[in-house]
C-alpha positions in Angstrom: 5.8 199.8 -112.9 5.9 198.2 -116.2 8.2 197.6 -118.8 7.2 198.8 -122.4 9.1 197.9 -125.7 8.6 201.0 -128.4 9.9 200.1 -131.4 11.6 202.3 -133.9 13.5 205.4 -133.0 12.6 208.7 -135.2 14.0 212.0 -133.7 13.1 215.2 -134.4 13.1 219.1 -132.5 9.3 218.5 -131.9 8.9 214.6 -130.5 10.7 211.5 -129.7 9.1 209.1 -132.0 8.4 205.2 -130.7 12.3 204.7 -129.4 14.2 201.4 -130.0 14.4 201.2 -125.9 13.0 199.6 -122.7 11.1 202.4 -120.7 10.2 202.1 -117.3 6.4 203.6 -117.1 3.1 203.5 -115.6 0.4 202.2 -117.6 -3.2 201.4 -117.8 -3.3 198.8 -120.7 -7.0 197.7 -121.9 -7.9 196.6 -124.7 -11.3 196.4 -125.8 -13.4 194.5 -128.1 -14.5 197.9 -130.2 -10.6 197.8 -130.3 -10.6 194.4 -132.4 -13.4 195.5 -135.1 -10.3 196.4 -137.6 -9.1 192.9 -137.6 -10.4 190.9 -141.1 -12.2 188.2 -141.0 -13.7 186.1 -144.2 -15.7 182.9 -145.2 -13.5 180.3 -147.5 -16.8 177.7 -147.5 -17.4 175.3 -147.8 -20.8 176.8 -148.3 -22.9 173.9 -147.2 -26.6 174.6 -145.8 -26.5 174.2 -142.0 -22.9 172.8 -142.5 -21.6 172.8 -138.9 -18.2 172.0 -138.8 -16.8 169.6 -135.5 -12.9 169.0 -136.8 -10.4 171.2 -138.4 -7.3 170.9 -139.5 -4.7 172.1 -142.2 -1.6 171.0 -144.1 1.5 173.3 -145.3 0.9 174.1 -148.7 0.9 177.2 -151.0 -1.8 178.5 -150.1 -2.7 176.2 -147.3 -6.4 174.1 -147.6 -8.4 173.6 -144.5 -9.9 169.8 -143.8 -13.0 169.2 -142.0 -15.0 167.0 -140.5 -19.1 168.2 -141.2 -22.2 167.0 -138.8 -24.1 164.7 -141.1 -22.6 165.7 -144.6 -19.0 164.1 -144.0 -15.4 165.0 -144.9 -14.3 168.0 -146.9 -11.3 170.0 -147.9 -10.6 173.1 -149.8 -8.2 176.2 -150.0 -7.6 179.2 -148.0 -7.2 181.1 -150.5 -8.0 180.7 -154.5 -5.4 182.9 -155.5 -8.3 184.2 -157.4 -10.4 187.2 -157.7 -13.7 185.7 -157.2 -12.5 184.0 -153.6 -12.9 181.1 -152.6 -16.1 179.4 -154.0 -17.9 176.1 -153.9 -16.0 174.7 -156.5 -12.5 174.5 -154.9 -13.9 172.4 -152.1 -14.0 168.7 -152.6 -15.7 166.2 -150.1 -13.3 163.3 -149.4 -15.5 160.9 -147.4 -19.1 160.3 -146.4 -20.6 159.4 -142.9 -21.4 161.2 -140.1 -18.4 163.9 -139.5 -16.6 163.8 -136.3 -13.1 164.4 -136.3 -10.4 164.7 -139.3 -6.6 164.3 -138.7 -4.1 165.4 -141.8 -0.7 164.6 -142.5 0.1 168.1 -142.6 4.4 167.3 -143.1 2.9 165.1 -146.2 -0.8 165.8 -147.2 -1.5 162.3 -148.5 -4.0 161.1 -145.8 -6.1 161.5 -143.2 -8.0 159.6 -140.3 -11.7 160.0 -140.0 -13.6 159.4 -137.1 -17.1 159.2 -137.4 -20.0 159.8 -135.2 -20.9 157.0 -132.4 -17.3 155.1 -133.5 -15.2 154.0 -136.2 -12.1 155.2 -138.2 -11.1 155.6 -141.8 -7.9 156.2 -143.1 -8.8 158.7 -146.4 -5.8 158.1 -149.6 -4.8 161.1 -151.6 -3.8 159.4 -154.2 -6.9 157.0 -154.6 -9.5 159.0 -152.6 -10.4 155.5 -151.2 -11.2 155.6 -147.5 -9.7 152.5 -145.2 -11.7 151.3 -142.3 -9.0 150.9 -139.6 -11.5 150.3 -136.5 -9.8 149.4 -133.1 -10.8 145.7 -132.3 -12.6 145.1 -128.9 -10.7 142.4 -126.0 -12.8 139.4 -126.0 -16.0 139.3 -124.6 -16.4 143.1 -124.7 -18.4 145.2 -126.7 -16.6 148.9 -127.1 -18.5 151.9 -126.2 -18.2 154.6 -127.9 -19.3 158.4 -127.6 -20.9 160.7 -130.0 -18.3 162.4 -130.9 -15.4 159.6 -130.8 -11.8 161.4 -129.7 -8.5 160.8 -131.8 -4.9 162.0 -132.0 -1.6 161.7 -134.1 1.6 161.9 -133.4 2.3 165.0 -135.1 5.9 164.0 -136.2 5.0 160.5 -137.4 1.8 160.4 -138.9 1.6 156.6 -138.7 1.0 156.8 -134.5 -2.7 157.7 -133.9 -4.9 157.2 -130.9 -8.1 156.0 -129.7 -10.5 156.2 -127.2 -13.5 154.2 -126.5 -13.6 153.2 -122.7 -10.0 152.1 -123.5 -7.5 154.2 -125.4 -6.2 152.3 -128.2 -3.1 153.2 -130.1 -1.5 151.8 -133.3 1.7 152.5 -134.7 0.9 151.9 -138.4 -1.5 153.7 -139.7 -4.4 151.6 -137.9 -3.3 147.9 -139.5 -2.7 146.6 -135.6 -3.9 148.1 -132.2 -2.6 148.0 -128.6 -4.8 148.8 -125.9 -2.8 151.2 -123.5 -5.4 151.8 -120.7 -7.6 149.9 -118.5 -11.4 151.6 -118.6 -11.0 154.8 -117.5 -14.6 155.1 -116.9 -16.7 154.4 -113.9 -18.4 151.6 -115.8 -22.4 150.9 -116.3 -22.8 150.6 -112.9 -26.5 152.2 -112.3 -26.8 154.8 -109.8 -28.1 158.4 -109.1 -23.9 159.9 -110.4 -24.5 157.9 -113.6 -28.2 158.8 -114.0 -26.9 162.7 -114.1 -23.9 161.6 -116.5 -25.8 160.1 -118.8 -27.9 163.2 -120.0 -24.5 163.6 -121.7 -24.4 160.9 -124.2 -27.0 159.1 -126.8 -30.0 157.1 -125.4 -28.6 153.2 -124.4 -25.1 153.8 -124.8 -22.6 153.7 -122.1 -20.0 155.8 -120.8 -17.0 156.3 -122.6 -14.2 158.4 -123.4 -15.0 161.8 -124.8 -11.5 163.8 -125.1 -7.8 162.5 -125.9 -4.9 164.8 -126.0 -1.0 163.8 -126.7 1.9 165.6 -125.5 2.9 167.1 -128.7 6.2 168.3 -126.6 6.2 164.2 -125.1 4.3 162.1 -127.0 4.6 159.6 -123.9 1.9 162.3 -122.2 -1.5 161.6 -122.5 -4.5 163.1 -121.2 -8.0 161.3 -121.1 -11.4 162.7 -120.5 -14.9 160.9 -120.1 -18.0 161.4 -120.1 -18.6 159.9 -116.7 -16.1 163.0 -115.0 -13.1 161.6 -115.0 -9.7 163.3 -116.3 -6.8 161.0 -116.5 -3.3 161.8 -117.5 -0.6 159.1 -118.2 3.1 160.0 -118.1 4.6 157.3 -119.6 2.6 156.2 -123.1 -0.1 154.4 -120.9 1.6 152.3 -118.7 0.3 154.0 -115.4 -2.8 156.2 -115.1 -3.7 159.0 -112.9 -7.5 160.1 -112.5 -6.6 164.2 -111.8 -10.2 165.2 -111.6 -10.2 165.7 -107.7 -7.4 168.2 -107.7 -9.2 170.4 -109.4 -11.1 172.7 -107.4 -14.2 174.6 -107.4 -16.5 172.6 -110.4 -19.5 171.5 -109.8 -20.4 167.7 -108.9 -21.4 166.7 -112.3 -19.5 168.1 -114.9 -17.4 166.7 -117.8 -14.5 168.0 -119.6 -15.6 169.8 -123.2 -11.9 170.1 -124.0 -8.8 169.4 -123.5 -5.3 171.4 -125.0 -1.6 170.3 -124.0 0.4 173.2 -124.4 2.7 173.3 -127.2 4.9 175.8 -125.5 5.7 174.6 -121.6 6.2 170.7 -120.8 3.2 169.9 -117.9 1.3 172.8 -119.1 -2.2 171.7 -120.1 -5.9 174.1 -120.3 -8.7 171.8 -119.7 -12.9 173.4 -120.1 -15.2 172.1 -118.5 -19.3 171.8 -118.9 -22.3 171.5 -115.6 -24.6 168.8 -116.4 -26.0 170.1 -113.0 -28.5 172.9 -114.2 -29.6 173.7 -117.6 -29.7 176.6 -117.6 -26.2 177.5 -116.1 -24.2 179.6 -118.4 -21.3 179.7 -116.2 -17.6 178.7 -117.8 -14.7 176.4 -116.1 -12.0 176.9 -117.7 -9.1 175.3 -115.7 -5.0 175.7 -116.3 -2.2 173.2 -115.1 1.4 173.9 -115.4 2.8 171.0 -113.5 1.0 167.8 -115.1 -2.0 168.6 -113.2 -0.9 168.3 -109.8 -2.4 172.0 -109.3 -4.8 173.7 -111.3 -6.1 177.2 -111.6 -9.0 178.6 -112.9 -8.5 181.1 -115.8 -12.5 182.1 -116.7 -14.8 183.8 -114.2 -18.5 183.5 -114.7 -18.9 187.0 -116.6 -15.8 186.0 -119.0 -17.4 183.6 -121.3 -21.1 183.2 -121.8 -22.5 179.6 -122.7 -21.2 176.4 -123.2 -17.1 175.9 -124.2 -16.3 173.8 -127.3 -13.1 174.5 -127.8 -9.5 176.2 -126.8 -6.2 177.1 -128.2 -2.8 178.6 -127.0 -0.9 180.3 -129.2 2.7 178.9 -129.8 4.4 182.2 -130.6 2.8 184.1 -127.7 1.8 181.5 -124.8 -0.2 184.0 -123.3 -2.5 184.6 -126.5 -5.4 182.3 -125.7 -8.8 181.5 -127.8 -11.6 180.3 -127.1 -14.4 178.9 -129.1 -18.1 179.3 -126.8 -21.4 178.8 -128.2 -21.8 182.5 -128.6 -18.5 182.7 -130.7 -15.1 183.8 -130.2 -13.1 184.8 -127.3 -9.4 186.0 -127.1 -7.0 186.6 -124.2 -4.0 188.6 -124.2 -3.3 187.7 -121.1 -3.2 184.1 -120.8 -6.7 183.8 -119.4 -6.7 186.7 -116.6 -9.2 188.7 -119.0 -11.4 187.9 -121.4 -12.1 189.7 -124.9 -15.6 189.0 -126.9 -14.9 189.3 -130.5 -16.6 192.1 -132.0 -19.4 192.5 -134.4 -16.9 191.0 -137.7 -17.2 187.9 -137.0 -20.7 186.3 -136.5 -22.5 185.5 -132.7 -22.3 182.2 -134.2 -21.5 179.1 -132.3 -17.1 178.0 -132.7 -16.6 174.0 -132.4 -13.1 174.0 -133.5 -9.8 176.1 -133.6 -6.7 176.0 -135.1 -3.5 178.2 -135.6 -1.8 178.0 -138.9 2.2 177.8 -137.8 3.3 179.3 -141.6 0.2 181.3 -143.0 -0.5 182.9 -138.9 -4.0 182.6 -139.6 -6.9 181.5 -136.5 -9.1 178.9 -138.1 -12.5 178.7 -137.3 -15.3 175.7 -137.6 -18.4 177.1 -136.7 -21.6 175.7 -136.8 -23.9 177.2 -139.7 -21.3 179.7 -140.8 -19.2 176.3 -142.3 -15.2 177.5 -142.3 -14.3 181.5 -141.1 -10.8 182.9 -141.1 -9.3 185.4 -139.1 -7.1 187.3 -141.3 -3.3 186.9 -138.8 -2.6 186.9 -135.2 0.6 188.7 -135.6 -0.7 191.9 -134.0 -1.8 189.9 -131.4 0.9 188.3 -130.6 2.8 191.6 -130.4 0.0 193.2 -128.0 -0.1 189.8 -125.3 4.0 189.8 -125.5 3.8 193.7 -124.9 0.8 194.7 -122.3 1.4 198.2 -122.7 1.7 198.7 -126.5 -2.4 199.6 -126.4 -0.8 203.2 -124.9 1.5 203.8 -127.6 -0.5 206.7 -129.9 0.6 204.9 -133.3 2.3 201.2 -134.1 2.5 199.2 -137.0 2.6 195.6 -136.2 4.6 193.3 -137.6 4.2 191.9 -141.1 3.6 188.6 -142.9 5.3 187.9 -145.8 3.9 189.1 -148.9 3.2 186.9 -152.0 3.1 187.8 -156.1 1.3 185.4 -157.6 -1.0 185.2 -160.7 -5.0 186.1 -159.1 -6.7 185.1 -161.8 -10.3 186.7 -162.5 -12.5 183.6 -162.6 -12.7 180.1 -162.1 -13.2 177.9 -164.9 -14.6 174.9 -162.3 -17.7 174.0 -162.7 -20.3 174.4 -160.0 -20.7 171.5 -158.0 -24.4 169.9 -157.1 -24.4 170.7 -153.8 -25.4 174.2 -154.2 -23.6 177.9 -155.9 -21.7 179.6 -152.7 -18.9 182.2 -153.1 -16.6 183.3 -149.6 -15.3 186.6 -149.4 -11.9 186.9 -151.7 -8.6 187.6 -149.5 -7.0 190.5 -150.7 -4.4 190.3 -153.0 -0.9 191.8 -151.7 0.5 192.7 -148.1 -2.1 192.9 -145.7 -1.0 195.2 -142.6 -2.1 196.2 -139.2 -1.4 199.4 -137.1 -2.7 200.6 -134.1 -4.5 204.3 -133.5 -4.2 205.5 -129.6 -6.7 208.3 -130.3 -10.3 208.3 -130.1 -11.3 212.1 -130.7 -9.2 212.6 -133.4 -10.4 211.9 -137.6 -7.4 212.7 -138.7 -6.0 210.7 -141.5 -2.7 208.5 -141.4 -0.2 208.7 -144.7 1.3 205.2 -145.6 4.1 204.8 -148.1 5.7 202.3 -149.3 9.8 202.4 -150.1 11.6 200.0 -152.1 15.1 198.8 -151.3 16.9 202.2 -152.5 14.7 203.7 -150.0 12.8 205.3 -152.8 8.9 206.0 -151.8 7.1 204.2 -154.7 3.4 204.4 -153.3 1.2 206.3 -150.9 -1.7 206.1 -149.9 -4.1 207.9 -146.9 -6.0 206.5 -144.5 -8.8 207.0 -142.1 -8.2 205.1 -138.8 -10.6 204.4 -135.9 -9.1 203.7 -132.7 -7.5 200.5 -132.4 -6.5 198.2 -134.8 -6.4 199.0 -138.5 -6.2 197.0 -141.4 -4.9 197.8 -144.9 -3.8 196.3 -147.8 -1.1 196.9 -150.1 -1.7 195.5 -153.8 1.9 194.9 -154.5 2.0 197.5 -157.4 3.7 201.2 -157.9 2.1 204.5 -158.4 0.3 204.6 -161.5 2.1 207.7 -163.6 0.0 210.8 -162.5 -1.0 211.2 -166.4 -2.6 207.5 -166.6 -4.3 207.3 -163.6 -7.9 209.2 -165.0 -7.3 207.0 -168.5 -10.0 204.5 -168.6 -11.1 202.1 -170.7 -14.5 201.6 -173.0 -15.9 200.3 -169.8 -15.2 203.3 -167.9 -13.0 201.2 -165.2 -9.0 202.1 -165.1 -7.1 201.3 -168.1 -3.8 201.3 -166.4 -2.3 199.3 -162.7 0.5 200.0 -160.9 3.7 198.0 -162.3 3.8 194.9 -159.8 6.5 195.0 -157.9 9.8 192.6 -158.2 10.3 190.3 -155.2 12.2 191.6 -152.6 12.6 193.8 -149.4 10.2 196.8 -149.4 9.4 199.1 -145.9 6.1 200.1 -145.1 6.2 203.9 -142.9 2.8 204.8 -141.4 2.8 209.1 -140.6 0.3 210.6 -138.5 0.7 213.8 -137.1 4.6 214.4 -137.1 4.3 210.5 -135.8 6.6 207.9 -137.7 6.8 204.0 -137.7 8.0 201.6 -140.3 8.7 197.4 -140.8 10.5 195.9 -143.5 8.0 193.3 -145.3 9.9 190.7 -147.4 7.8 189.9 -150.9 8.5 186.4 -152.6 7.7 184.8 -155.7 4.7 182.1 -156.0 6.9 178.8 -155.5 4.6 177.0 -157.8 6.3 179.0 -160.6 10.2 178.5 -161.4 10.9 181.7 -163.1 14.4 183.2 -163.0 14.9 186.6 -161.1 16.8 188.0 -164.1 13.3 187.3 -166.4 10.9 188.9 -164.1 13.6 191.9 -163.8 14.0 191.8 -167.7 9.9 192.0 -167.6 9.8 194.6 -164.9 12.1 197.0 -167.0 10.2 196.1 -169.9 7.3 197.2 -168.3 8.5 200.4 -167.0 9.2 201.5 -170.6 5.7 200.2 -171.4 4.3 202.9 -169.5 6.9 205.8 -170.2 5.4 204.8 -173.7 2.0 205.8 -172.2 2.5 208.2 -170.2 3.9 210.1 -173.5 1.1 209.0 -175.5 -1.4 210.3 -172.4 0.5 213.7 -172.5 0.2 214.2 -176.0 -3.3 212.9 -175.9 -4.4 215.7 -174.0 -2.3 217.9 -176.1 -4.4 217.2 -179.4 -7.5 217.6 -177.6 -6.8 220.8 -176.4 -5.4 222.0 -179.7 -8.7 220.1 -181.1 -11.2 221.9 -178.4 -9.2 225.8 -179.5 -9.9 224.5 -183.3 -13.3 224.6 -182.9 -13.6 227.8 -180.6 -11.8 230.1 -182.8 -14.0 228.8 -185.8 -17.4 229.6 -183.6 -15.7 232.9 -182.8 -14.7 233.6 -186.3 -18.2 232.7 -187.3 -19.6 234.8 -184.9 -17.9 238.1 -186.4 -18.8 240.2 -189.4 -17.2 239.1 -192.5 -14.1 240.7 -194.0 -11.3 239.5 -196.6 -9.1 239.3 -193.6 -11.4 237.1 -191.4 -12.5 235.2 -194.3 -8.3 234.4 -195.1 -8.0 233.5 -191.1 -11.8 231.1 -191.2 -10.5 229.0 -194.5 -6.9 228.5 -192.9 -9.1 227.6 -189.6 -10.7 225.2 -191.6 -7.6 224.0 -193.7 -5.9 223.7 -189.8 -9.0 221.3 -188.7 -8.2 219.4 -191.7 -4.6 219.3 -191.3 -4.8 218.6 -187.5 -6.6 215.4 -188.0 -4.3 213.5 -189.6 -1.3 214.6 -187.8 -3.0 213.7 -184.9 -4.3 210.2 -185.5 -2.6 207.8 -182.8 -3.8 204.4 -184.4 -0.6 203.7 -185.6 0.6 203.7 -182.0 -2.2 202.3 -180.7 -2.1 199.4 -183.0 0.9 197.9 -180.6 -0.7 198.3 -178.0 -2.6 195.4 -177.4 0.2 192.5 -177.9 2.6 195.0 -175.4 0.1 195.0 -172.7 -0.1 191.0 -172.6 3.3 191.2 -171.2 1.1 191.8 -167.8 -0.2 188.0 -168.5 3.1 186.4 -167.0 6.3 187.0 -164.9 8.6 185.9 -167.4 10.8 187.9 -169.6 8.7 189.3 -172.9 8.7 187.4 -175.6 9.9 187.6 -179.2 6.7 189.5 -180.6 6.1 191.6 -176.9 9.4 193.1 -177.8 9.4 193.8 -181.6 6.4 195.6 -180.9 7.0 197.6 -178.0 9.8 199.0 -179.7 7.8 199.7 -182.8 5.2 201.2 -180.4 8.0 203.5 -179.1 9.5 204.3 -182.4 5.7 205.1 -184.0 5.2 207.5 -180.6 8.5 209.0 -181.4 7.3 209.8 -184.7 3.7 210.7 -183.5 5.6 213.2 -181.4 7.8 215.0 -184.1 5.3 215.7 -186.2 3.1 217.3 -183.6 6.5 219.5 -182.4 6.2 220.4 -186.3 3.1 221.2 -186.4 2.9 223.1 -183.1 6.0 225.0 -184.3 5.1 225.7 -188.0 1.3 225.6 -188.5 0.0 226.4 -185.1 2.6 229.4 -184.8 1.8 230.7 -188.1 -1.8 230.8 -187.5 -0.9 232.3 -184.0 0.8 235.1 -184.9 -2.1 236.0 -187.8 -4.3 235.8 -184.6 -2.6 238.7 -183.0 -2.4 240.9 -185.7 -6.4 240.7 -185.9 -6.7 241.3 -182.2 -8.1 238.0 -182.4 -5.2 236.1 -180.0 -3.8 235.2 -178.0 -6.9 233.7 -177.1 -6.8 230.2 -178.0 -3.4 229.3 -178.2 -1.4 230.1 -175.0 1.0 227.6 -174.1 -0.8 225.4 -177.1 2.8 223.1 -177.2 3.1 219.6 -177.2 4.5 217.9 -174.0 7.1 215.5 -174.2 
């Protein structure tokens, strides 16, 4: 028997919608990788030719940037999102250092620096402020020569950025920012002793070299846990900064005889708890997966992956802090996910590229997955919120409809274009984020087409936009663009382009409900929407703005209405001419075709909107900011209401005097009312 969460109570004489309550039922939960497809996933660069990415990692800015450390073409950084239309493009990203890419570590609490490792040893400490890069190289005991790996390991102290760590056969650590080292660790290797264990270890690291230390991992939970892999087999773990270590490798059951740990994560989540993949050197051609799970400092380990889980070679793990049992896992085939905390595996679907995933990372603010790939340069999967909600609750795949909780929403300026100029290193453009709350919801029904209704409902619990969907079973993605409904008479008005003359007014920040329908089916969140914190404009100015616009487009709407007013009034014009014309002539019809003529005449003049239309540039700049109009946006929004006032009387006089008149001699010829019906101008 299982325990299911529904969230949301709606009652009504026909169904018991999703109820706020813990049910006791029995459920067959699977979720499948067609069942993913909806997710979105999209390139932010940086666009290099065969750029394969080995590092990640991030800092806490508006909108976040991604740092990386790039096989042969060094260290880079750019944004997650441009906050423009055109994405994120080649431009925004700026290489920081060159070298041979290994690893990059950011101050993410204070983006000023980073450490970069580079390929067969050495590490840099990269200046914001200066761009300069700092050699800050361990230093080797006398009479030794350090060995180094291909891929060197390193680790901060997430707290204090100044702590980092080292390995080489020793792991080194410095407490300033790499000025002095300690060495913490004896060799944890087995040395350069010859022999047939070391002959089959060896295919494992560059021609000559020797072994050394391939993984290092710190505690972030106790930075005085340590955990040390080589590539020589062994997995040490030290519980107390370094002072004693413990080689953990033959507690771990079931790997083969040569094999070497690919990765190592310490849980962020429960102290002891650490996931450790491992690699065969054994056969070349073994595509079977070890991935290996300790929760009490590796005293016991279990294995998480069977053979048929995960195809190919590991590179790289990560547990997710919100939901401990949302595991990823980055193979050489692409991207795995459990929901389970390793019991089943999920292959991503067809979204994302079969593309090889070196690193992984979690943003803790923006809840994106991260992914460094090699050949597809920096991928982003669009929030793990819905999965977080489907590993904390197994059985919400049975629910027929859920919407899944929601990130906060941002208004910010997205500006059309970049004004960067293209960099050297080639034109590349990643696929734009959408602009606005993006959503998930889950479907529970794989026969049906039916379509889902979404609306949106602003803090007076007033529907302000709808929209319809199509859903496919599983997980669905849509995007509200922050705006209202566009007034029913502007949404066909377009511009000389042909493209939609008017948006939606953008919404003031605030707490808005999304409510997804489907077949007498009901669920809603409330989604908080902020303000860009890069701006500092009052809440009274964009409300002062907001109302400003709002008038803007009962301005519009009137001037629509009585747009399509004149045109039918122009359109009967013309058709009682070619009727009259069409007839045989008489004084009487010759009377009615002059004052036909005389009306045409008339009518063009009463109905010339350029004096309204002369505002209306200047008033629709107000769109270009969030502050309150200004000075000349006001004068002439008013004198583009007071010149559609006027526009408007002297139609209603017209309508009421000329069109009447003419009418009413209409139906006296047995002419009307033909033309005419209803021919009154809307206000």
């Amino acid at each position: 028997m299982s325990t299911v969460k529904k969230y949301n109570c709606f009652v009504s004489a026909v169904v018991l919608l999703c109820m706020n309550v813990l049910l006791e039922v029995e459920l067959d939960a699977q979720v499948t990788s067609e069942d993913l497809s909806g997710f979105s996933v999209h390139s932010v660069g940086p666009g290099l030719q065969n750029g394969s990415v080995r590092s990640i990692d991030f800092d806490l800015e508006s909108p976040y940037n991604v740092y990386g450390a790039m096989a042969d073409l060094g260290f880079w950084s750019g944004p997650i999102d441009a906050w423009a239309q055109e994405g994120v493009t080649s431009d925004y990203w700026n290489k920081l250092g060159i070298g041979y890419g290994s690893t990059v570590l950011t101050d993410r609490l204070n983006p000023m620096g980073s450490y970069f490792v580079y390929e067969y040893g050495g590490l840099g400490l990269w200046d914001r402020g200066t761009g300069g890069v700092k050699r800050v190289d361990p230093w080797a005991p006398e009479g030794i020569i350090l060995r180094h790996t291909r891929n060197p390991p390193a680790a901060t102290g997430r707290q204090d950025f100044s702590v980092v760590y080292y390995g080489s056969q020793f792991v080194h650590k410095s407490i300033n920012s790499g000025v002095s080292w300690q060495i913490i660790s004896g060799d944890l290797t087995n040395g350069s002793t010859p022999g047939e264990q070391a002959d089959i270890f060896s295919l494992s690291r560059p021609s000559g070299s020797g072994p050394a230390i391939t993984k290092l991992a710190v505690d972030p939970l106790d930075q005085e846990v340590i955990w040390a892999a080589t590539d020589d087999g062994n997995l040490y773990l030290t519980r107390s900064g370094g002072g004693q270590w413990e080689n953990k490798r033959s507690r771990i059951r079931g790997l083969p005889k040569a094999s070497i740990a690919a990765h190592i994560h310490v849980s962020s989540v429960s102290a002891g708890s650490a996931f450790v993949a491992f690699e065969s050197l054994e056969a070349s051609g073994d595509r079977s997966t070890y991935i290996y799970k300790t929760e009490d400092y590796g005293s016991r380990w279990d294995r998480i992956s069977e053979d048929r889980d995960v195809l190919g070679q590991i590179h790289t793990l990560v547990q997710d802090v919100a939901a401990e049992e949302l595991l990823f896992v980055g193979a050489e085939d692409g991207l795995y996910v459990s929901l389970n905390g390793g019991e089943d595996w999920i292959k991503w679907p067809d979204s994302l590229p079969t593309v090889p995933v070196q690193a992984l990372a979690i943003h803790p603010t923006g809840h994106d997955l991260i992914l460094g790939t090699n050949g597809r340069n920096v991928l982003i999967l669009d929030g793990v919120s819905p999965l977080r909600e489907m590993a904390k609750n197994p059985q919400l795949s049975e629910l027929e409809i859920f919407l899944f909780e929601q990130d906060t929403a941002y208004i910010h300026v997205n500006n059309p274009a970049s004004s960067r100029l293209p960099k050297t290193d080639g034109s590349y453009s990643g696929s734009a984020k959408p602009y606005g709350l993006s959503f998930y919801y889950w479907i529970n029904d794989p026969e049906s087409t039916s379509s889902v209704r979404i609306e949106v409902l602003d803090f007076e619990n007033e529907v302000i936009r709808t929209f319809l969907d199509y859903p496919e079973r599983g997980v669905n993605h849509f995007v509200w663009d922050l705006r209202e409904e566009i007034p029913e008479h502007l949404r066909k008005t377009v511009n000389k382009d042909g493209d939609s003359r008017f948006q939606g007014i953008e919404v003031l920040p605030g707490s808005y409900t999304v409510r997804v329908e489907r077949d007498l089916r009901t669920v809603e969140q409330r989604v908080e929407v902020v303000a860009d914190s890069r701006g500092d404009i009052p809440l009274i100015e964009r409300i002062t703005k907001y109302h400003a616009m709002k008038r803007y487009f009962a301005i519009e709407e009137k001037v629509s209405k009585m747009q399509i007013w004149v045109d039918r009034v122009s359109q009967g014009i013309s058709e009682i001419s070619a009727y009259l014309a069409e007839e045989p002539t008489s004084i009487e019809l010759e009377g009615l075709r002059s004052e036909n003529r005389r009306l045409r005449d008339e009518f063009v003049q009463v109905g010339d909107f350029s004096k309204v239309y002369q505002y209306r540039e200047q008033v629709a700049n107000m769109t270009s900011s969030y502050d309150a109009p200004t000075e000349g946006q006001r004068l002439d929004l008013l004198r583009m209401e007071e010149a559609a006032e006027e526009l408007f009387g002297k139609l209603k006089d017209f309508s009421y005097t000329n069109l009447k008149s003419h009418s009413e001699k209409l139906k006296l010829a047995d002419i009307g009312p033909l033309f005419f019906l209803g021919f009154m101008p809307i206000g």
